[in-house]
Every structure is written in C-alpha cells, then in structure tokens.
N, CA, C and O atoms as a GROMACS GRO file, in nm:
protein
  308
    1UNK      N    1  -1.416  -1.231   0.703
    1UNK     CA    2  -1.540  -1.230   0.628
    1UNK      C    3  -1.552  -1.098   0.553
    1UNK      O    4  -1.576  -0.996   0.616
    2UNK      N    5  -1.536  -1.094   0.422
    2UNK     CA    6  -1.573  -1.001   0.331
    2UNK      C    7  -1.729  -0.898   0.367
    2UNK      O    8  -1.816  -0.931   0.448
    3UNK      N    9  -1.729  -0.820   0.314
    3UNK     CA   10  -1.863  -0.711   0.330
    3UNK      C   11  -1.910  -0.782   0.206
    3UNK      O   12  -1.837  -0.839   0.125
    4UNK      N   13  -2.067  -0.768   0.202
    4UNK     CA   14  -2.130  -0.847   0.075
    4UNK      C   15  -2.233  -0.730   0.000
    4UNK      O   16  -2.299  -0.729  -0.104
    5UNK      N   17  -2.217  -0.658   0.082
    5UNK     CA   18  -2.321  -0.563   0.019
    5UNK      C   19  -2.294  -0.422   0.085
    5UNK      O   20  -2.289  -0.417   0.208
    6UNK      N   21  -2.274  -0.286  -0.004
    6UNK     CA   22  -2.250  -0.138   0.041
    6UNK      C   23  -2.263  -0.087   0.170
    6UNK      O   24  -2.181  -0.027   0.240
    7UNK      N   25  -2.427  -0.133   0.201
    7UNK     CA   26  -2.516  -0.098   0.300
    7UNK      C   27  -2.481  -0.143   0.411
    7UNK      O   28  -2.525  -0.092   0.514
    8UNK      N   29  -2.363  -0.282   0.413
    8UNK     CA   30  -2.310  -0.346   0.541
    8UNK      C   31  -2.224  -0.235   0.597
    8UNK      O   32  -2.223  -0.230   0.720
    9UNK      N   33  -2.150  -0.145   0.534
    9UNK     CA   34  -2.115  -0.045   0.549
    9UNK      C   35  -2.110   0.046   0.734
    9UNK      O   36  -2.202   0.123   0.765
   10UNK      N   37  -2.020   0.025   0.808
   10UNK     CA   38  -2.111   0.076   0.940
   10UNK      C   39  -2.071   0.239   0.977
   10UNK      O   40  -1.957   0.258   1.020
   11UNK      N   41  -2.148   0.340   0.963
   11UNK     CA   42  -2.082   0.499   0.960
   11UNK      C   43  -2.080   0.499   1.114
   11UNK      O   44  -2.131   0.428   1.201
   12UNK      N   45  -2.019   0.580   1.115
   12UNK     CA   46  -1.959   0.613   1.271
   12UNK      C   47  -1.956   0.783   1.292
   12UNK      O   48  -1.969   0.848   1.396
   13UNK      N   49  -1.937   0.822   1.169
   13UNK     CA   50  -1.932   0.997   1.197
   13UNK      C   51  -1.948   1.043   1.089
   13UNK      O   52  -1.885   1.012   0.988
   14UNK      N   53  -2.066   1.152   1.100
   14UNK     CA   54  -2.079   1.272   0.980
   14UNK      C   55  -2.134   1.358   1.014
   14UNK      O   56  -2.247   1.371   1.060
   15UNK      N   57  -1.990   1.482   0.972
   15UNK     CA   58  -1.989   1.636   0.994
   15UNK      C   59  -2.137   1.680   0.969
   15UNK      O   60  -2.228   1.615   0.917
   16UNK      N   61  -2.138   1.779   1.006
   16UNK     CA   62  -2.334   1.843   1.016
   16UNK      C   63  -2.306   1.934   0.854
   16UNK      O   64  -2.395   2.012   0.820
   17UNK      N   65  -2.214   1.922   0.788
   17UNK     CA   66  -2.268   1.956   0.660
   17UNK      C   67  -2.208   1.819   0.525
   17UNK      O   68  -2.168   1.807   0.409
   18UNK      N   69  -2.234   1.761   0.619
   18UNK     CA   70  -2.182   1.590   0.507
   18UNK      C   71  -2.063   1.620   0.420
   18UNK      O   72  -2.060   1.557   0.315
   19UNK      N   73  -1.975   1.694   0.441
   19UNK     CA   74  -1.883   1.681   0.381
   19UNK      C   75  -1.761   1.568   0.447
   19UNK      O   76  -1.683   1.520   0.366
   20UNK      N   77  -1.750   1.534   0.578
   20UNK     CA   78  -1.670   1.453   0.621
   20UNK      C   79  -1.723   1.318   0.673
   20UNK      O   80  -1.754   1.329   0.792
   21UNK      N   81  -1.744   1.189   0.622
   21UNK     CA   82  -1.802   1.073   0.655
   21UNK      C   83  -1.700   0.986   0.710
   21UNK      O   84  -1.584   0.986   0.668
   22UNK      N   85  -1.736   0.920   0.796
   22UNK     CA   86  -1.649   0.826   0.863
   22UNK      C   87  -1.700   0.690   0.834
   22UNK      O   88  -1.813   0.678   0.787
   23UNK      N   89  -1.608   0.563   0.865
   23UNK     CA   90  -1.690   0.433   0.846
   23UNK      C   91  -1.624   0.354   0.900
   23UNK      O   92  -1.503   0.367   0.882
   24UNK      N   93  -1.662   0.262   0.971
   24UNK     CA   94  -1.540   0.148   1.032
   24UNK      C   95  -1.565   0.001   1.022
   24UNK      O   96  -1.648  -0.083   1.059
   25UNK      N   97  -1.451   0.010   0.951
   25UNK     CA   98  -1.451  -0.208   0.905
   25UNK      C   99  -1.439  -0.243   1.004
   25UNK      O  100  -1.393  -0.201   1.110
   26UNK      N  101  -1.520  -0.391   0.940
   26UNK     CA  102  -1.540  -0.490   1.041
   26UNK      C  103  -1.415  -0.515   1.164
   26UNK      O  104  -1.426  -0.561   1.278
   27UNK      N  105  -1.304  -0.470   1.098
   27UNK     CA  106  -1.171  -0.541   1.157
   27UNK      C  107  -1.115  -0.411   1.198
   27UNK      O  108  -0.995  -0.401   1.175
   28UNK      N  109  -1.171  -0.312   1.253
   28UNK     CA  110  -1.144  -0.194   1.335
   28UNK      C  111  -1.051  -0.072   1.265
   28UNK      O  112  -0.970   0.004   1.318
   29UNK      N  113  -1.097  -0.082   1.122
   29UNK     CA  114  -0.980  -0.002   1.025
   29UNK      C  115  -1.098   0.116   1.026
   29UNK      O  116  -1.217   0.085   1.026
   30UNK      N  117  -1.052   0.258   1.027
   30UNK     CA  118  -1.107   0.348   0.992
   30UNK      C  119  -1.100   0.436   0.826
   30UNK      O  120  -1.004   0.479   0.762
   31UNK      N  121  -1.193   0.435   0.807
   31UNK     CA  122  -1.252   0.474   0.632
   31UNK      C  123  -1.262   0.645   0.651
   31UNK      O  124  -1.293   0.675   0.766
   32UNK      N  125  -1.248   0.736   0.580
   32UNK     CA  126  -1.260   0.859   0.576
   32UNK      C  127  -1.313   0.951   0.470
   32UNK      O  128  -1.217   0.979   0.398
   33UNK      N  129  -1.388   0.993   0.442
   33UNK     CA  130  -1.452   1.050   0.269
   33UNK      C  131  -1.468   1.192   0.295
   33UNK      O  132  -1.567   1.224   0.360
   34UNK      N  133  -1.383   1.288   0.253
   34UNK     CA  134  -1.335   1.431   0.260
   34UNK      C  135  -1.369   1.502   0.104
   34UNK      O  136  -1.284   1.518   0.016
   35UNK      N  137  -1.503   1.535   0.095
   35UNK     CA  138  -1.559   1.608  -0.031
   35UNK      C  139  -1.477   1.704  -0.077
   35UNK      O  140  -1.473   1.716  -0.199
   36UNK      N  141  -1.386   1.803   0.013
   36UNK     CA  142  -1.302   1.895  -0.046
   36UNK      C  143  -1.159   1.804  -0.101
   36UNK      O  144  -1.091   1.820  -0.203
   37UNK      N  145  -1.154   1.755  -0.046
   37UNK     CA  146  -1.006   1.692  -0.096
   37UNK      C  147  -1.056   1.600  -0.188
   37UNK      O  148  -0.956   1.550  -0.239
   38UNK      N  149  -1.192   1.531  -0.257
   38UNK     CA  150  -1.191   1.460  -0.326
   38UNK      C  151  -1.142   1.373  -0.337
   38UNK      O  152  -1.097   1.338  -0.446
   39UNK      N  153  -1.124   1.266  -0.167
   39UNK     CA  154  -1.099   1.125  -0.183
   39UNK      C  155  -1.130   1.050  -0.053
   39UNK      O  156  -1.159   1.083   0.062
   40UNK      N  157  -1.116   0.965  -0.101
   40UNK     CA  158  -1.164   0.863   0.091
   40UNK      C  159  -0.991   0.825   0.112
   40UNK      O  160  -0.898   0.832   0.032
   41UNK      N  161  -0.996   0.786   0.243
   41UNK     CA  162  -0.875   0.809   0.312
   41UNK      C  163  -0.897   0.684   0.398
   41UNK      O  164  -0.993   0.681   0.475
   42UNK      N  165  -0.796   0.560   0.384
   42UNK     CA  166  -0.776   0.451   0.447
   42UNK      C  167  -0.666   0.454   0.593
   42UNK      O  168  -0.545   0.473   0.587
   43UNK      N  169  -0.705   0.443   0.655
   43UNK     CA  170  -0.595   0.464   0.773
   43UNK      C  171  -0.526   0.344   0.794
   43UNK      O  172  -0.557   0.225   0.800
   44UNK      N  173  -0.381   0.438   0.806
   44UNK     CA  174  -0.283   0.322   0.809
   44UNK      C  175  -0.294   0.198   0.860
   44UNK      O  176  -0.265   0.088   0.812
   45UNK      N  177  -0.343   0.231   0.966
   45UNK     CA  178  -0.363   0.107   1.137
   45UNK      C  179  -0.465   0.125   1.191
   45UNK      O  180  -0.529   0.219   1.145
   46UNK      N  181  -0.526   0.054   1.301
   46UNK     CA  182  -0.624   0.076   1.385
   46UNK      C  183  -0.593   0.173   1.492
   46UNK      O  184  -0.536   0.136   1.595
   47UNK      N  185  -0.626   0.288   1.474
   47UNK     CA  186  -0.641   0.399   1.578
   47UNK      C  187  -0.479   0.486   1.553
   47UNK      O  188  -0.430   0.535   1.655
   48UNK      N  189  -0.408   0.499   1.432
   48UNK     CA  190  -0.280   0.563   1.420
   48UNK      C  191  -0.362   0.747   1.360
   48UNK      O  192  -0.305   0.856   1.367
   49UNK      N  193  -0.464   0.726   1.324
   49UNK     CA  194  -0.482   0.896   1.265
   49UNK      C  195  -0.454   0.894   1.155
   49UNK      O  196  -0.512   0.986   1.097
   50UNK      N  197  -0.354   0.796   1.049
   50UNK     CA  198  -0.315   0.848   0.949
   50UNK      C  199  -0.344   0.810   0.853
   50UNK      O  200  -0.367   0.689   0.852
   51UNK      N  201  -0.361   0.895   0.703
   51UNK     CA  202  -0.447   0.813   0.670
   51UNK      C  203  -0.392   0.808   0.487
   51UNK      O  204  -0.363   0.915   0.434
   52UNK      N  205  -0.385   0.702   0.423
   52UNK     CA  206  -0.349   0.682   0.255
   52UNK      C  207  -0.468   0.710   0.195
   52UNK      O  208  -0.568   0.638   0.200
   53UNK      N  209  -0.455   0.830   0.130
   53UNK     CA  210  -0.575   0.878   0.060
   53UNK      C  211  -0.562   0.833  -0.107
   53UNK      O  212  -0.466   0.825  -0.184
   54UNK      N  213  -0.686   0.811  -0.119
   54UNK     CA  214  -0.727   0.758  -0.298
   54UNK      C  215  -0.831   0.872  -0.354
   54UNK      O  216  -0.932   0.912  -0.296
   55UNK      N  217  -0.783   0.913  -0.479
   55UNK     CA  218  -0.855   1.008  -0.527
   55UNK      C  219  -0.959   0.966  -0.609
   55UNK      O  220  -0.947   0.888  -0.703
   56UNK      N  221  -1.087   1.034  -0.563
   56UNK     CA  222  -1.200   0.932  -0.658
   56UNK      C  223  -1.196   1.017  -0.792
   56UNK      O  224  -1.150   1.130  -0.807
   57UNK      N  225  -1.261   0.928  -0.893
   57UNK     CA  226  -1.285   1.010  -1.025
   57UNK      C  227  -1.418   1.054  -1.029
   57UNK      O  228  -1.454   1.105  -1.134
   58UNK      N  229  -1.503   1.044  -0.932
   58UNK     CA  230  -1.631   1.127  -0.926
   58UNK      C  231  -1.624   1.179  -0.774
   58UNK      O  232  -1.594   1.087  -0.698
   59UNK      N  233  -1.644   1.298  -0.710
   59UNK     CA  234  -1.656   1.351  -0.618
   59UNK      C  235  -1.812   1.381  -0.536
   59UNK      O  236  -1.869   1.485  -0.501
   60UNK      N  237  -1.847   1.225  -0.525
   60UNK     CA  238  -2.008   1.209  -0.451
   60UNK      C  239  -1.968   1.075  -0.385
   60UNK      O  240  -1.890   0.986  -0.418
   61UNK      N  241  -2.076   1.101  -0.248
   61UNK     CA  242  -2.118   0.970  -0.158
   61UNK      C  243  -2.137   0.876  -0.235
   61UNK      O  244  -2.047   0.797  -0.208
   62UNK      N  245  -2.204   0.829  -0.323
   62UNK     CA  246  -2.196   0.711  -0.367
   62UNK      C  247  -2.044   0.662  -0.398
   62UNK      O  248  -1.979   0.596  -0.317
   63UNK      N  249  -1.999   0.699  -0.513
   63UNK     CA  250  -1.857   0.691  -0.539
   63UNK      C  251  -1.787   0.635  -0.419
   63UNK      O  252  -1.757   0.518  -0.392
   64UNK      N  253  -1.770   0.736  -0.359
   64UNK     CA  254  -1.695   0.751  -0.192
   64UNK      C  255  -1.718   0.595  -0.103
   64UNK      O  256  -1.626   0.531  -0.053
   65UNK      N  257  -1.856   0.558  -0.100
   65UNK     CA  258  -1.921   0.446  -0.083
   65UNK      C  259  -1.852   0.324  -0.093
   65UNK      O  260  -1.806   0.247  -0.009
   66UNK      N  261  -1.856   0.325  -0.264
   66UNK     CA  262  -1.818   0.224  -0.336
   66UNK      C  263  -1.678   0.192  -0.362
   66UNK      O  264  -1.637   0.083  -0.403
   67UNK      N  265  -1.578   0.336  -0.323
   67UNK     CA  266  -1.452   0.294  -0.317
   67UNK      C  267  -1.433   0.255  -0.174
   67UNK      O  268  -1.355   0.160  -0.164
   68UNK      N  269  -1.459   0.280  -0.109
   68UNK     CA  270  -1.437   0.237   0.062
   68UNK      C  271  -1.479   0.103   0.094
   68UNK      O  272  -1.450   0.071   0.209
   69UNK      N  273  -1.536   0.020   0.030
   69UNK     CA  274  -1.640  -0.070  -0.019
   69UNK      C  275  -1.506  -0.200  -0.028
   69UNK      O  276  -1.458  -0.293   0.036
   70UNK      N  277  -1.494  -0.123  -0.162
   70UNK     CA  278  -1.354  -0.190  -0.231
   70UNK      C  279  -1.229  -0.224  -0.136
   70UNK      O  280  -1.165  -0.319  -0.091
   71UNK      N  281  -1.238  -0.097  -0.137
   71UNK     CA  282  -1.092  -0.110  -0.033
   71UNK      C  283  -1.132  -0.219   0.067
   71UNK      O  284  -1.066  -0.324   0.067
   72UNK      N  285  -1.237  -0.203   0.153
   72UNK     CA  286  -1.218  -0.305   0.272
   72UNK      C  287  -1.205  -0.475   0.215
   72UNK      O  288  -1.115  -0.547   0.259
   73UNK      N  289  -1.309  -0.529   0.110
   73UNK     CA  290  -1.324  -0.615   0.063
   73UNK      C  291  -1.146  -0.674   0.034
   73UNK      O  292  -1.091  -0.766   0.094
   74UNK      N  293  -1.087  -0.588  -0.073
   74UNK     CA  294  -0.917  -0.579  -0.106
   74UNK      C  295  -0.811  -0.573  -0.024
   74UNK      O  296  -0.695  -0.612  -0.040
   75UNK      N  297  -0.880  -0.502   0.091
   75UNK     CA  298  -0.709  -0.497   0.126
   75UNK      C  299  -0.752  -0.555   0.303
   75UNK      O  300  -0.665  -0.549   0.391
   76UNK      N  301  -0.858  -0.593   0.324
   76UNK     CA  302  -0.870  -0.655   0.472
   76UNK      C  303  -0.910  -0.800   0.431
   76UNK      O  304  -0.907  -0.873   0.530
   77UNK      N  305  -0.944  -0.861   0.324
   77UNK     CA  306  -0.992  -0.977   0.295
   77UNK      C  307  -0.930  -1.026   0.205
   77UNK      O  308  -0.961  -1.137   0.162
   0.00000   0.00000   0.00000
C-alpha cells in the first residue's frame, strides 16, 4: 500500500537541533534527512545502517519531506 499523503509520513527521530530527521516506511525501510550534507539518505535494507543518499536541489524539510515521500511511494510500491 502506497503512502497517499506527506503527513502519513511516520518520524521516528530528530536531533535537538533539527538538522538530522529520521522516518520509517511502512515496510520497515529507514529514511534519513542530513541538512549539512544536503540530502535524505535511503537505507539499503531494513536495519543494515547504510544508506544511498540523493541530493536535494533545495536544502529544507519540506523538500526533504517530499523527496522521502517519493522515494517510498517508487521504490517500495
């Protein structure tokens, strides 16, 4: 089952100065959004640590959001 809307979105962790957001798909994949590195970070596997990073072309939570968004919709559905 696809995510239908941003907000389905479920966070799991964020650093006490919001620069590091966490998020976890439905299907146990971990999402990663790293403001200094300027990209969200798809992890390989469920629970491997590692992670294929995509560089956003805007460097904000929303953005970050909406590509993590994508990704789950694309590449888990």
């Amino acid at each position: 089952m696809a995510l239908e809307r941003i907000k389905d979105l479920k966070q799991t962790y964020k650093s006490q100065t919001g620069h590091v957001i966490e998020w976890r798909s439905p299907n146990g994949w971990l999402y990663r959004y790293e403001r200094e590195r300027e990209a969200v970070g798809m992890e390989t596997g469920p629970g491997t640590g590692e992670f294929i990073w995509h560089v956003l072309d805007k460097n904000d939570l929303t953005t970050a959001k909406r590509r993590v968004f994508n990704l789950i919709n694309e590449d888990e559905f």
